[in-house]
C-alpha positions in Angstrom: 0.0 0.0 0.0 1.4 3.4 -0.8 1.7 6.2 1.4 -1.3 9.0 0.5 0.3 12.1 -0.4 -0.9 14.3 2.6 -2.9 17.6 1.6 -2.1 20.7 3.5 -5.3 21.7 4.5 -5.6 25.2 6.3 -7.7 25.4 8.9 -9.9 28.7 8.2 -11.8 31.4 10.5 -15.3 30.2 10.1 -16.8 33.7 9.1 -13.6 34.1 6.6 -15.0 29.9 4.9 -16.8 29.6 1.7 -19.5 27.5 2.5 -18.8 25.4 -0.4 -15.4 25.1 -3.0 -16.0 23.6 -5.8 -12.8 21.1 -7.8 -12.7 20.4 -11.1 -10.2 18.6 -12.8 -10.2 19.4 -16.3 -8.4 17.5 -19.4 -9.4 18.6 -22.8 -13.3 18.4 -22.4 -13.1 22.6 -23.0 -16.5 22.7 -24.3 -18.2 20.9 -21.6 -16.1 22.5 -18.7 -17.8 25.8 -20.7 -21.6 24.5 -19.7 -20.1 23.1 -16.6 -19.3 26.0 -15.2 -22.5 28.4 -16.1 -24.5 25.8 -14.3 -22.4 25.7 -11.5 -22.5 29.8 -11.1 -26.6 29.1 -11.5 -27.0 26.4 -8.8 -24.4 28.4 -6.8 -26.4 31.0 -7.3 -26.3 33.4 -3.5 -24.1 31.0 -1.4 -20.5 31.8 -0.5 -18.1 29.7 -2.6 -15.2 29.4 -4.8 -14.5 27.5 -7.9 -10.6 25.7 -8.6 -10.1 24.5 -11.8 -7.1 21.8 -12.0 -6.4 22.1 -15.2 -4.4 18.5 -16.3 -1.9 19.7 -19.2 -5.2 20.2 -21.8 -4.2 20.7 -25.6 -7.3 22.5 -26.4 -6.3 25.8 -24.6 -9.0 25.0 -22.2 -7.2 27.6 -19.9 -7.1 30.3 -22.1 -10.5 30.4 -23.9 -12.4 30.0 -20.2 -10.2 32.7 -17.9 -11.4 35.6 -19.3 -14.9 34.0 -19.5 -15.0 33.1 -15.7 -12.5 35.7 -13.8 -14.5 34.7 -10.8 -12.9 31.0 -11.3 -9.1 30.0 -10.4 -7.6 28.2 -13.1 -4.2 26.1 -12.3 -2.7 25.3 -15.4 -0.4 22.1 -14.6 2.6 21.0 -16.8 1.9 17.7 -17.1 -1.4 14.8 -16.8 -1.1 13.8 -13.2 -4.3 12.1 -13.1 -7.7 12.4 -11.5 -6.6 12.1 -8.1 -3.3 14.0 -7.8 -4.7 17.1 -10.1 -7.8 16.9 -7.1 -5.5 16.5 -3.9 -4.1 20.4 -5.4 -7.1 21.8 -5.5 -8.3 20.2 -2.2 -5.1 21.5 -0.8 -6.0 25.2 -2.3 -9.7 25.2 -1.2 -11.2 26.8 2.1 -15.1 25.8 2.1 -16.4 24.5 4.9 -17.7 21.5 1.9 -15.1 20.6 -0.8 -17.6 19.6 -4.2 -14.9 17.1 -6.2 -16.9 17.7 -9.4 -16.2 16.2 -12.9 -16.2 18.6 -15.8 -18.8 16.7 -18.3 -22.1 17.3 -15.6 -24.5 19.9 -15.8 -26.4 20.6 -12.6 -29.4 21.7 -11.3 -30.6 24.7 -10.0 -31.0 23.4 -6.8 -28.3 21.0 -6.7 -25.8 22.8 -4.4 -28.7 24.0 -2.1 -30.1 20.8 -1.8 -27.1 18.9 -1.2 -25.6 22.0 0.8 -28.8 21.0 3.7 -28.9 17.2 3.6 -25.5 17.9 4.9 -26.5 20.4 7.4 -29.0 18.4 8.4 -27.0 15.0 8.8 -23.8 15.4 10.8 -23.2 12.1 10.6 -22.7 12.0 6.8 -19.1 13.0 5.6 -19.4 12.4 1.9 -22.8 12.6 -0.3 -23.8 12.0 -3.8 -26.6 12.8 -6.1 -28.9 11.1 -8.7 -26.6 11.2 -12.0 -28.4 10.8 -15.5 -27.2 10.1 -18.8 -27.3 12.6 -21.7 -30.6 10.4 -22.3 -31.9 11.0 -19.0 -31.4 7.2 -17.8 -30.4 6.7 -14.5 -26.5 6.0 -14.4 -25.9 3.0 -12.0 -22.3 4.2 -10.6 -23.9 7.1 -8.5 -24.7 4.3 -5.9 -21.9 1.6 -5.2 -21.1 -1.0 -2.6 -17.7 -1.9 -2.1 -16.0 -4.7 -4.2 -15.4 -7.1 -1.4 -14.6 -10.9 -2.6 -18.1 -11.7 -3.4 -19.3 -8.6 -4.4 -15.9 -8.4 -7.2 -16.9 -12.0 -7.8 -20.4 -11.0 -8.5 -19.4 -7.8 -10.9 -16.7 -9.6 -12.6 -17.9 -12.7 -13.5 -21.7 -11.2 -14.8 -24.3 -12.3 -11.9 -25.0 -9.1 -11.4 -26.3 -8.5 -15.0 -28.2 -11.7 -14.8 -29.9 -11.0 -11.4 -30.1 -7.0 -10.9 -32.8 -7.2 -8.7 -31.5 -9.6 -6.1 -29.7 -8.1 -3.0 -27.2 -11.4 -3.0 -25.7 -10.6 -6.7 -26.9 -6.9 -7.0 -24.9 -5.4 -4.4 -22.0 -3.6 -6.7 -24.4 -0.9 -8.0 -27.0 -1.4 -5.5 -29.7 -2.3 -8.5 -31.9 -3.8 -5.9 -32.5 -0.8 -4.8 -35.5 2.2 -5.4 -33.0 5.1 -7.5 -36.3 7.0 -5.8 -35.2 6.8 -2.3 -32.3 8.6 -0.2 -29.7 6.4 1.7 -27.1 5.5 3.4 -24.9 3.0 0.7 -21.0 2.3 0.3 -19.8 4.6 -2.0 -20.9 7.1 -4.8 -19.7 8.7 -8.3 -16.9 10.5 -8.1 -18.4 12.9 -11.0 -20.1 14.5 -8.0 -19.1 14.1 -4.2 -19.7 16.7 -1.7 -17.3 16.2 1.4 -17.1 17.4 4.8 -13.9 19.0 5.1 -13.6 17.3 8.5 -13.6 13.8 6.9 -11.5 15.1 3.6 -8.7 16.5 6.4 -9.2 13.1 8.3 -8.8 11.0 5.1 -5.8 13.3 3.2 -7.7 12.9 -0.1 -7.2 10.8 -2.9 -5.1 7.9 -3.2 -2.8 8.8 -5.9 -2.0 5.5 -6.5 -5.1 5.5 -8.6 -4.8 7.4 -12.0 -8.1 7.5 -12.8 -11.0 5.6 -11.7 -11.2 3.4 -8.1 -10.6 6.5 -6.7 -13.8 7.2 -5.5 -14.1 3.9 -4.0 -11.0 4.0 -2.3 -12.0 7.8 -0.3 -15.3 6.6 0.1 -13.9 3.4 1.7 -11.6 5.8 4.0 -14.3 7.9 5.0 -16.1 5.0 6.2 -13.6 3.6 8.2 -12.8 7.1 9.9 -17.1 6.7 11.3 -18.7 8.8 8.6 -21.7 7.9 6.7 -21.5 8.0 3.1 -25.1 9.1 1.4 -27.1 8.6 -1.9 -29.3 11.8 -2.3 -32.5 11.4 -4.8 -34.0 14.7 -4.3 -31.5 16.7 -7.1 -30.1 15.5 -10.2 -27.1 16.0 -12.5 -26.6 15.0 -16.0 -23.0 13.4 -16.1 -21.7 12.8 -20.2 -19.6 9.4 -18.7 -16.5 9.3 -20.1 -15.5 12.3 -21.9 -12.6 13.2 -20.6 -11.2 9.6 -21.4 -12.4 9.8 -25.3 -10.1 12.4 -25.4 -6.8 10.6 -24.2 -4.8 7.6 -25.2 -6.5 6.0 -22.3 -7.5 2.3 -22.8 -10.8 2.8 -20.3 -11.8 -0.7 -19.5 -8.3 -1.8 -18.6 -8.1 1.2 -16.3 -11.1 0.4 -14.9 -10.7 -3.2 -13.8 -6.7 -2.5 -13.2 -8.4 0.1 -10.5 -10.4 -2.3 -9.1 -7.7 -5.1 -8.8 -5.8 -2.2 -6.5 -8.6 -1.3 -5.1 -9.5 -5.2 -3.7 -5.4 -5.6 -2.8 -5.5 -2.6 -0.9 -8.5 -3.0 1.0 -9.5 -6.9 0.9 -7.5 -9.0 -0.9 -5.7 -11.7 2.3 -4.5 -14.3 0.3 -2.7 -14.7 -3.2 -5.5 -17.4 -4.3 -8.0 -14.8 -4.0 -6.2 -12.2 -5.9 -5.7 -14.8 -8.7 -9.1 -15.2 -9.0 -9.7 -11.8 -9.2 -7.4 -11.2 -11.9 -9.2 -14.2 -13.8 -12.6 -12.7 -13.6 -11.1 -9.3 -14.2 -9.3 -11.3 -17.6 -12.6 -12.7 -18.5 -14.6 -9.2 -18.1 -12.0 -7.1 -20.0 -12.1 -9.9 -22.7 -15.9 -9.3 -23.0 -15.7 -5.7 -22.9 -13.4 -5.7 -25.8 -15.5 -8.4 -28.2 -18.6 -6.1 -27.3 -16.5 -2.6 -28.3 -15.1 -4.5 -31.4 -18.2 -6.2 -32.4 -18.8 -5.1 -36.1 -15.1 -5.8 -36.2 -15.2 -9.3 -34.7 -18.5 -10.0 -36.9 -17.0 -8.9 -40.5 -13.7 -10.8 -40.2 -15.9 -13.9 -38.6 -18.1 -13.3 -42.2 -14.9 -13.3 -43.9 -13.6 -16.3 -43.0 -16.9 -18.3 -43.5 -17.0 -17.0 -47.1 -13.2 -18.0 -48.0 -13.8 -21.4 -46.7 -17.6 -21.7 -48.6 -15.5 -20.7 -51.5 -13.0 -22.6 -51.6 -15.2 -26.1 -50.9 -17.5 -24.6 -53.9 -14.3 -24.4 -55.9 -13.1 -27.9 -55.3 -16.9 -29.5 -55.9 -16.6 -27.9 -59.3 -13.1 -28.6 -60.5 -12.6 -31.9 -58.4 -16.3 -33.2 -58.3 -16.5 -33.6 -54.3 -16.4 -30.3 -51.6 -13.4 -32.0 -50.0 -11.4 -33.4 -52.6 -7.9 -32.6 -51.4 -6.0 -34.9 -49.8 -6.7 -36.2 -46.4 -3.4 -34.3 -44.9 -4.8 -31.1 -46.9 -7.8 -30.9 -44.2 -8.1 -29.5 -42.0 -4.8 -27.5 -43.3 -5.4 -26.0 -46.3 -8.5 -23.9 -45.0 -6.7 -22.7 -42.0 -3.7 -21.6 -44.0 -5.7 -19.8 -46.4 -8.4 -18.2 -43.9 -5.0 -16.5 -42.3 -3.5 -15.2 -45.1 -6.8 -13.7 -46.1 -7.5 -12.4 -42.6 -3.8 -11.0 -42.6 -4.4 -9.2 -46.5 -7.4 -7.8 -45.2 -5.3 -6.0 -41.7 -2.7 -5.4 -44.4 -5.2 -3.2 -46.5 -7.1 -1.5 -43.7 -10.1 -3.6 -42.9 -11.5 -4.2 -39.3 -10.2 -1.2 -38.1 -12.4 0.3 -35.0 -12.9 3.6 -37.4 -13.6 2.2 -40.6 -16.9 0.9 -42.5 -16.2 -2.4 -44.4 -15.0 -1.6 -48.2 -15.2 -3.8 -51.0 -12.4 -1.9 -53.1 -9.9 -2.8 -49.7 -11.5 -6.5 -50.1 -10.6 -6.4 -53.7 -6.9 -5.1 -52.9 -6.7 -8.0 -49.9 -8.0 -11.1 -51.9 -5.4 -10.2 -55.0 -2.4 -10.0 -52.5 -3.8 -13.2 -50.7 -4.1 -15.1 -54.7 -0.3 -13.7 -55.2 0.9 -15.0 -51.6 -0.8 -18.2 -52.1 0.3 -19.2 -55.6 4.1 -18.4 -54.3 3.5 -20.5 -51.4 2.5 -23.4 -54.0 5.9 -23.2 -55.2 8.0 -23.6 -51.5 5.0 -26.4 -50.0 4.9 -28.8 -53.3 3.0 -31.5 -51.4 0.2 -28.9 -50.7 -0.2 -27.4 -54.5 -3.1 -30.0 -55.3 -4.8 -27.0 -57.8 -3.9 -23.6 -58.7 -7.0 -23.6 -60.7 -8.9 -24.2 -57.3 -7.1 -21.5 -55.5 -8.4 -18.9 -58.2 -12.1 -19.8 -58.3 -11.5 -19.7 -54.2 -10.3 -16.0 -54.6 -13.0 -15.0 -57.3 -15.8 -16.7 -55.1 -14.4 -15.1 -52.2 -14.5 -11.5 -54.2 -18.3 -12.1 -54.5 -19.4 -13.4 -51.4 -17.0 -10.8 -49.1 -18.5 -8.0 -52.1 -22.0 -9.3 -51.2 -21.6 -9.2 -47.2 -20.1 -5.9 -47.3 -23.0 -4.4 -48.8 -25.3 -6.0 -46.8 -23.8 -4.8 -44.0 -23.6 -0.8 -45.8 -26.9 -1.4 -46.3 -28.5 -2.4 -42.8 -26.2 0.7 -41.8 -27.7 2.9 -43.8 -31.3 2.2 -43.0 -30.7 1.6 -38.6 -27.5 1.9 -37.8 -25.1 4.6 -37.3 -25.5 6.0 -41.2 -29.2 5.7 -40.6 -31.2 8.7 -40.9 -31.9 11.2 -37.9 -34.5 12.4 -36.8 -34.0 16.0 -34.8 -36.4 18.1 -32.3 -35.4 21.5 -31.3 -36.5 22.5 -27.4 -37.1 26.1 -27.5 -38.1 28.9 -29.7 -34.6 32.0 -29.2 -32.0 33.5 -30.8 -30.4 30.0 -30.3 -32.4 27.9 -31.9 -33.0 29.9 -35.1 -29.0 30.1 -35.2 -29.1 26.4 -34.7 -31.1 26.0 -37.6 -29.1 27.6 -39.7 -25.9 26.2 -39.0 -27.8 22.9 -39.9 -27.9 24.2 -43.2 -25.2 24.9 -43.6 -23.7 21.8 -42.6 -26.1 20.2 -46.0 -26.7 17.5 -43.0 -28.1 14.4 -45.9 -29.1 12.0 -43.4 -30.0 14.5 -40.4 -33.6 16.1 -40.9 -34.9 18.8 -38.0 -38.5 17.7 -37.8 -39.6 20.3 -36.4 -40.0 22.8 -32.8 -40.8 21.8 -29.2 -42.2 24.6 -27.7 -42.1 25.4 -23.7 -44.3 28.1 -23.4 -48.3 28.6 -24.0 -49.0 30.3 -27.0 -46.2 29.3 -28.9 -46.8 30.1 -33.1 -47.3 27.6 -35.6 -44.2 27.7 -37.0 -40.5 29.1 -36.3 -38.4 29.7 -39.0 -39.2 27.2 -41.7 -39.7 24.5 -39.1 -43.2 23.7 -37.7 -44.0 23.5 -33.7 -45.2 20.3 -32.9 -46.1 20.9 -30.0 -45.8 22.0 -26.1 -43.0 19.9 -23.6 -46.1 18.8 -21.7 -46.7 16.2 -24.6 -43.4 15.5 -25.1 -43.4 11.8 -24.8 -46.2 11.8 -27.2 -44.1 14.3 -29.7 -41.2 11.4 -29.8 -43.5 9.1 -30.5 -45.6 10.4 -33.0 -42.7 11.7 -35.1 -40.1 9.2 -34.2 -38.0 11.2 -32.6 -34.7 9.9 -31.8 -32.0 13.3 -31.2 -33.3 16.0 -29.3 -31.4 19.5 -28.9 -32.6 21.8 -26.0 -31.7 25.2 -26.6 -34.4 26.8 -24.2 -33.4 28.7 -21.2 -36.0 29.6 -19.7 -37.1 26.9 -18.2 -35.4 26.1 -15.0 -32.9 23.1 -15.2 -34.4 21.3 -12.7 -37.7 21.1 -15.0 -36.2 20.3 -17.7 -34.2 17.4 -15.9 -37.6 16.1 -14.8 -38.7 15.8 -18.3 -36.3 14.4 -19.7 -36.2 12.0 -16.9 -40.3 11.0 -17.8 -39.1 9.6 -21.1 -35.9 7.9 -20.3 -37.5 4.8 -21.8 -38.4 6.4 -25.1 -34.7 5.6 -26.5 -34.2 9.2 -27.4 -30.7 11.6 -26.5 -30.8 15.0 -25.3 -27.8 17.8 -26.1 -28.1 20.4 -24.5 -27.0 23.7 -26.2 -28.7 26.0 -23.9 -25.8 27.7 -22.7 -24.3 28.1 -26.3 -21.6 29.0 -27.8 -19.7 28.1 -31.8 -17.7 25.1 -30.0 -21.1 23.4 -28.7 -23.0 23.6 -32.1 -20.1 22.5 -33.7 -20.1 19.2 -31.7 -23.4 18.7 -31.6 -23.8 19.0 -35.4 -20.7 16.9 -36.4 -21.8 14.3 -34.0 -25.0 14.2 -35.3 -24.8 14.9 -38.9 -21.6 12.3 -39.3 -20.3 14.7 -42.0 -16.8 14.8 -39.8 -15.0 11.8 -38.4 -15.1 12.4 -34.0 -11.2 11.2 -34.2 -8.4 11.9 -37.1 -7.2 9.7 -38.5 -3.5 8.8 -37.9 -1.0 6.2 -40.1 1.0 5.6 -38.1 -2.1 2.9 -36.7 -2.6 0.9 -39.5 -2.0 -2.3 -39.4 -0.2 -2.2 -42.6 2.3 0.3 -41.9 3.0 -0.9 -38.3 4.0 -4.2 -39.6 6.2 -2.8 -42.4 7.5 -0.6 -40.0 8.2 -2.9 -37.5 10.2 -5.3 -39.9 12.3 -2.2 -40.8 13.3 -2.0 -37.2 14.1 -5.7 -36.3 16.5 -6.0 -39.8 18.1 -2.3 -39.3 18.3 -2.7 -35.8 20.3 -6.6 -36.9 22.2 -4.9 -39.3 23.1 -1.9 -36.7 24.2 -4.2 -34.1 26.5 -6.7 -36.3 27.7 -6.0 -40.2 27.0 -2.1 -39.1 28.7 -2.2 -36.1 31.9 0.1 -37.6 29.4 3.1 -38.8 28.0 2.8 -35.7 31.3 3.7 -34.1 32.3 6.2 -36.8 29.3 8.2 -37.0 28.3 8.4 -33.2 30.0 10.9 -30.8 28.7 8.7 -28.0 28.1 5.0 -29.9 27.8 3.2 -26.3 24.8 5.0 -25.8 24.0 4.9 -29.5 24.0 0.7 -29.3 21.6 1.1 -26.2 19.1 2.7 -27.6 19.6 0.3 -31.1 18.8 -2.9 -28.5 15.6 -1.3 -27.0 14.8 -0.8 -31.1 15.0 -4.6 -31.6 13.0 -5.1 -28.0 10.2 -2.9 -29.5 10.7 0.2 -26.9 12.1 2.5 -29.8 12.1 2.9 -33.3 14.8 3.9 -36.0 12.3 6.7 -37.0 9.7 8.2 -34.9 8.8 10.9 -32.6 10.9 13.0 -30.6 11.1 12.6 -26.5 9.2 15.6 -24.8 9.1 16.0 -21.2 5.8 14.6 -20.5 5.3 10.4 -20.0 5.4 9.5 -23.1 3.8 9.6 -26.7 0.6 9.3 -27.1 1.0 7.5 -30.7 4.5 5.9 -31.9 7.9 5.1 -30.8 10.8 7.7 -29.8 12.7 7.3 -32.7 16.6 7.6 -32.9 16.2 10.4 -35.5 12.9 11.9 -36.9 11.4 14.6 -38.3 12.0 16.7 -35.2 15.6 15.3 -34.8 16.8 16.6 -38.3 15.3 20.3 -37.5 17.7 20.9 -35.0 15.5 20.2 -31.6 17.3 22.3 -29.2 16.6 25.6 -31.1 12.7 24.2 -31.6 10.0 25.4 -29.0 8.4 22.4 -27.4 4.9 23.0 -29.4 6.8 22.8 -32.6 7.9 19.3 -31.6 4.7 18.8 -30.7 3.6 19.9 -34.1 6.5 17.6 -36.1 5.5 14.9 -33.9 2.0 15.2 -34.4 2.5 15.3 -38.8 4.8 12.3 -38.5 2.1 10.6 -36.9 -0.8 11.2 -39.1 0.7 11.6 -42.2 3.5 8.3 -41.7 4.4 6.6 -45.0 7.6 4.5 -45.8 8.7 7.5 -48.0 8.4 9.9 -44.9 10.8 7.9 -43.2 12.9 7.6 -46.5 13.1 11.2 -46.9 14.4 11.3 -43.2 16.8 8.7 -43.6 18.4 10.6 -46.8 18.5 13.9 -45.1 20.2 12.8 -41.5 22.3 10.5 -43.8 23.7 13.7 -45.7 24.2 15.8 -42.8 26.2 12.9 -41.2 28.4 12.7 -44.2 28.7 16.4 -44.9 29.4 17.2 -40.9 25.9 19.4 -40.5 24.4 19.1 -37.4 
């Protein structure tokens, strides 16, 4: 267990305390820190407080677009990502309030939040930590704002599934407490950490986070404290927030569901854990759950290479029927050989040309491209494998059959895309008749959004005209449910503000089951619209795309290192010697090439942990523009090109030119 980096808490006169300070850790979520913090000032509306913003080394000048928007706020810009709990223990250490709110940027509150949560603690000493109801951007209840601690059999019950399979019994429900009424206030184990108000008593007794924990467990792990020290921690029904889960994360190089059970394997060791045996169990449910989570996030991916092998092996038994008379009329030792061999190499083309990546639709031109280099690696294998080349003839009809039936399934699958999955067509309701929404509109237009129609307007007032713009009302939020339903309403943007949060929360919470999402763009600005409408509209891809992560070029890439880094470290050996002014430390870093931890060409080290995409290279594009006399966002810039734009001429071209400066003596 490690030791808790203590916080320096300074005791305060009472009549010189905020009431409350409000912590917010930031990291590139700029847009919704924005809303954020206008609901904060509106549900902190008359009560002493301060706001901290711990800002965790953002790249989308989060710090300079809001200062000047919130002077009342106190922005910490730190040099580097310390994680969710370090970046909070400085802001605990900065604040005063008699309650310290340990807030999460991506939540919009209430009006009454702060005041409601501000006198349930008032009102129950014995409570030193207290959460509210969170909600989706749907308005579905989010299970994490209610915990229990993951002792053995509750981590058993989580990990292994039995609480999926029985939510509603108190035996295997007891992780998120899904046996319980969301309806109700209590006492339970632990809450989000999106929203915790703490009594400073139990956050000085406790010395905040555990910084052990980078980003999620942390929450557990206080909570856990705060318990032990003889505090109560509470589950509050009566106010609610709406928490976008997981922004924050999208935005980094984060791999979220191994955090998340890696955090909860510390968490049971720290806490729980007495024997080895159990920890080994832990980590195999922990295995088996992170194995699920990543089938289920790669799905569509999993599915099209499954579909891909079942064609190649259909065509190639339709291919021997014709030419040999019988489906399997190899051999004996062909089977079950041949059709693993070939399902392989096929799979392999496919990576090769830039199929089942996580961001790309299935393509029948990169199917085309695949099956051709499969037909050329097969034929050549023929050649090496004599006792295995029963038909050449067979292994072309295999390839053209397998060009139909992968062409066909590919535009199946385009096609059930299209008409209800993520190309389907929208559906859009605008909340509110403003400035806003008439803006809204036309930015829509402008965006020439094909498979994103605006329906119409959602009125919140009595009275309200037929039609606004060139977009009919459909009616008053009293009907809403029956508005979804009748026009099939699956996106809704709320733009209204006048309304009171809290009502409109309420709402959206009444038709929770009506499989609709709610953006809010009430509190609007050019950055908000511009998400919403590229998230909505498709027309821009949420994450660029970089070359340096295609399958293709990593494997190329890779094979360049292992023979240069061979060649390097024997026939090479004298340029090695003659070329570097410190070759000891120059064969080094050629060994952690061949071991994977460095490339021959790749990014240049900065001072934070590490690149976010590809290897420190031993010379790059920023190594051949003399680094030293660079400013660190210009590396950052030459790091970020050689990353997106990576080809095996790039790296030529930077061979050629640190080669000549070696022989010419340039630095």
């Amino acid at each position: 267990m490690s030791t808790i980096e203590r916080l320096h808490l300074e005791p305060t006169a009472h009549t010189q305390q905020p009431l409350v300070s409000v912590v917010i850790v930031n990291y590139n979520v700029r847009d919704f820190l924005h809303n954020c913090l206008q609901s904060l000032q509106r549900s902190l509306h008359g009560m002493a407080s301060e706001v901290i913003v711990i800002d965790n080394h953002s790249t989308d000048g989060s710090v300079e677009f809001l200062t000047p928007l919130f002077p009342e706020v106190r922005f910490i810009a730190l040099k580097e990502n310390l994680g969710f709990g370090k970046a909070n223990n400085i802001g605990f250490s900065m604040s005063k309030g008699r309650y310290v709110l340990c807030l999460n940027p991506d939540t919009l509150l209430s009006e009454d939040t702060m005041e409601v949560m501000f006198d349930y603690m008032e009102q129950h000493p014995d409570v030193g930590l207290s959460g509210c109801r969170l909600l989706n951007g749907d308005g579905t209840f989010q299970l994490a704002c209610r915990r229990g601690f993951p002792t053995p059999w509750v981590a058993f019950t989580r990990s292994f599934g039995l609480q999926s399979l029985f939510p509603k019994s108190p035996l295997f429900g007891r992780y998120n407490q899904t046996f319980r009424d969301v309806n109700e206030t209590y006492n339970v184990d632990a809450v989000s950490g999106a929203f915790m108000l703490i009594r400073r008593e139990a956050l000085e007794q406790v010395q905040g986070f555990d910084p052990d924990f980078f980003m999620y467990g942390e929450d557990l792990d206080i909570c856990y404290r705060i318990t032990q020290h003889g505090w109560n921690v509470a589950y509050v029904h009566t106010t609610s927030v709406i928490h976008f889960k997981g922004e924050s994360t999208k935005r980094s190089s984060l791999n979220e569901v191994g955090v998340f059970y890696d955090a909860m394997a510390i968490f049971v060791r720290k806490h729980f854990a007495s024997s080895q045996l159990f920890l080994l169990f832990l980590r195999t449910g922990i295995m088996v759950r992170t194995a699920v989570a990543y089938i289920n996030f790669y799905r569509p991916q999993i599915l099209l290479l499954l579909f891909d092998i079942v064609c190649v092996n259909i065509a190639l038994l339709l291919s021997t029927q014709l030419r040999m008379g019988e489906f399997f009329g190899f051999p004996s030792i062909a089977y079950p050989t041949v059709q693993i061999v070939v399902s392989v190499v096929v799979v392999l083309a496919m990576l090769f040309t830039g199929e089942y990546l996580s961001r790309t639709v299935p393509s029948i031109r990169r199917a085309f491209s695949a099956l051709m280099i499969s037909f050329f690696i097969l034929s050549s294998m023929t050649y090496f494998f004599r006792d295995y080349a029963f038909s050449r003839g067979v292994l072309l009809m295999t390839i053209g059959f397998s060009l139909v039936l992968t062409a066909l399934v590919r535009t199946v699958l385009l096609v059930f895309d299209k008409i209800y999955g993520a190309q389907a067509d929208r559906r859009l309701a605008v909340i509110g008749i403003n400035d806003a929404t008439e803006q809204l509109l036309q930015e829509f237009e402008r965006a020439d959004a094909r498979n994103t129609a605006i329906v119409g307007i959602i009125a919140t007032e009595e009275g309200a005209p037929e039609r606004f713009g060139n977009k009919p009302v459909l009616g008053n939020i009293e009907y809403l449910e029956k508005i979804l339903r009748r026009y099939s309403i699956r996106e809704v943007i709320i733009t209204d503000n006048t309304m009171p949060r809290m009502e409109m929360m309420r709402r959206i919470a009444t038709v929770a089951g009506s499989s609709a999402h709610f953006h809010f763009a009430d509190m609007y600005d050019e950055i908000v619209v511009a998400r919403i409408i590229e998230k909505l509209t498709g027309l821009s891809p949420a994450f660029p795309q970089y070359n340096i992560t295609l399958p293709r070029y990593r494997i190329i890439k890779r094979s360049i290192d292992i023979v240069g880094a061979l060649f390097l470290l024997t026939i090479g050996l004298p340029v090695v010697y003659l070329a570097s002014v410190n070759p000891h430390g120059v064969l080094w870093k050629i060994k952690q090439v061949l071991r994977g931890r460095f490339s021959l060409f790749g990014v240049y080290p900065t001072t934070d942990s590490g690149p976010a995409l590809g290897k420190v290279g031993l010379t790059g594009l920023a190594h051949i523009s003399e680094p030293d006399q660079l400013s660190r966002q210009a590396i950052r810039n030459l790091n970020e090109y050689y990353v997106r734009h990576y080809t095996l001429s790039l790296d030529l071209e930077i061979f050629l030119k640190f080669f000549s400066r070696k022989t010419s003596g340039v630095r």
